[in-house]
Structure formats: C-alpha cells, structure tokens
C-alpha positions in Angstrom: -23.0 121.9 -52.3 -19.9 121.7 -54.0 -17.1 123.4 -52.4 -13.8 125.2 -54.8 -10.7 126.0 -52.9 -7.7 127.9 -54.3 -4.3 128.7 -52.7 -2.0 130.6 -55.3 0.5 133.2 -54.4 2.5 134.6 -57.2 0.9 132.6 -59.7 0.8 133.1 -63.2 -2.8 133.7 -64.5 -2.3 130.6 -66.9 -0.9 128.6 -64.5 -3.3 128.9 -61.8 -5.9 128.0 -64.1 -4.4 125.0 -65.2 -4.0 123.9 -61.3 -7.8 124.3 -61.8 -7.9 122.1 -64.6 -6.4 119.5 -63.2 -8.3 119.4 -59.7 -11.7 120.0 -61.0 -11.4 119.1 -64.6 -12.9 122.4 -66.0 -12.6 123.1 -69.6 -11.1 126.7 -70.4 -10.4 128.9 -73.6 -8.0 131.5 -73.3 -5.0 133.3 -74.8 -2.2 131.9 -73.0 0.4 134.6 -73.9 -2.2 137.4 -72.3 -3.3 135.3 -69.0 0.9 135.1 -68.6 1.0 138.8 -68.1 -1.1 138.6 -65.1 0.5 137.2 -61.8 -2.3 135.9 -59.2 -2.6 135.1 -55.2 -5.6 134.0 -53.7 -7.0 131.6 -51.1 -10.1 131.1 -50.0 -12.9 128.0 -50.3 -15.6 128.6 -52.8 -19.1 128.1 -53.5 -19.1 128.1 -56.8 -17.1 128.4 -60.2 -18.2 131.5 -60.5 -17.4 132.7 -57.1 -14.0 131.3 -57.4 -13.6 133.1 -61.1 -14.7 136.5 -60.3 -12.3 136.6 -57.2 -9.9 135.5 -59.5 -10.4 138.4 -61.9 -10.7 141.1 -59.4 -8.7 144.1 -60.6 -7.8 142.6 -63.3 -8.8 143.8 -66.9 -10.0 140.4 -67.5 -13.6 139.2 -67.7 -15.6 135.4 -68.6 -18.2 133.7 -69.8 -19.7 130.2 -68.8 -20.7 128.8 -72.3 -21.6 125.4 -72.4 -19.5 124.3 -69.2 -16.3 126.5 -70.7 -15.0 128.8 -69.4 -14.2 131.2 -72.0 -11.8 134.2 -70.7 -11.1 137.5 -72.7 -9.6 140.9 -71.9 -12.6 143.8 -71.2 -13.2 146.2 -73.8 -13.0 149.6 -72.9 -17.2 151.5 -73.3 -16.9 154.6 -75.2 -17.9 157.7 -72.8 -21.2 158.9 -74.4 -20.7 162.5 -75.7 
C-alpha cells in the first residue's frame, strides 16, 4: 500500500502542493493566486491521495476532484438555504 507523508508548517497552499508535485509526480489544476491566500501545516503519513487531500483541505473553503489522475481544486460554492 502506498504510503503519502506531508510535513508543512506555514506553507502556502500552492506551495505545499507543488512539494507534492515533485515527490509524487501528481498532476494538479488550480488557481494559483486563490491557493496563495491559504497558509497550510500538516504532518502526518498517509494512505492515500485522498486521505492526504482532504486533511489538507480541512477548514478550508476549498474542495477536489480526482478526474483522470488530476487533481482538480476549486473554492466551495455556498448551497442556497431552502425557503
């Protein structure tokens, strides 16, 4: 099982995901001028892409989608309350 590890503390969004890039070649679509705003610390060893993502994301009004092997990254769209 492939293992993911992580160790950012401070981090930039963008940059931590290029730190990703490089050590586990994934492939990524995302605004760079909106991941900037976000600053990121994590560490941990993961399962998956996936796992590794979502903790990633947590709190953060950020969500992605896996399409093809991208990752595709995106702000989260408010739901209308139902009146």
């Amino acid at each position: 099982m492939p293992k993911y590890e992580a160790a950012f503390s401070h981090l930039p969004l963008n940059q931590a995901l290029l730190k990703l890039k490089e050590r586990y070649n994934w492939q990524y679509s995302f605004d760079d001028r909106l991941l900037s705003q976000f600053n990121t610390s994590l560490t941990g060893t993961f399962t998956s892409k996936e796992a590794l993502m979502d903790a990633l994301l947590k709190d953060l009004p950020l969500t992605y989608e896996l399409n093809n092997d991208v990752l595709i990254l995106y702000r989260l769209t408010p739901k209308p309350i139902p009146w």
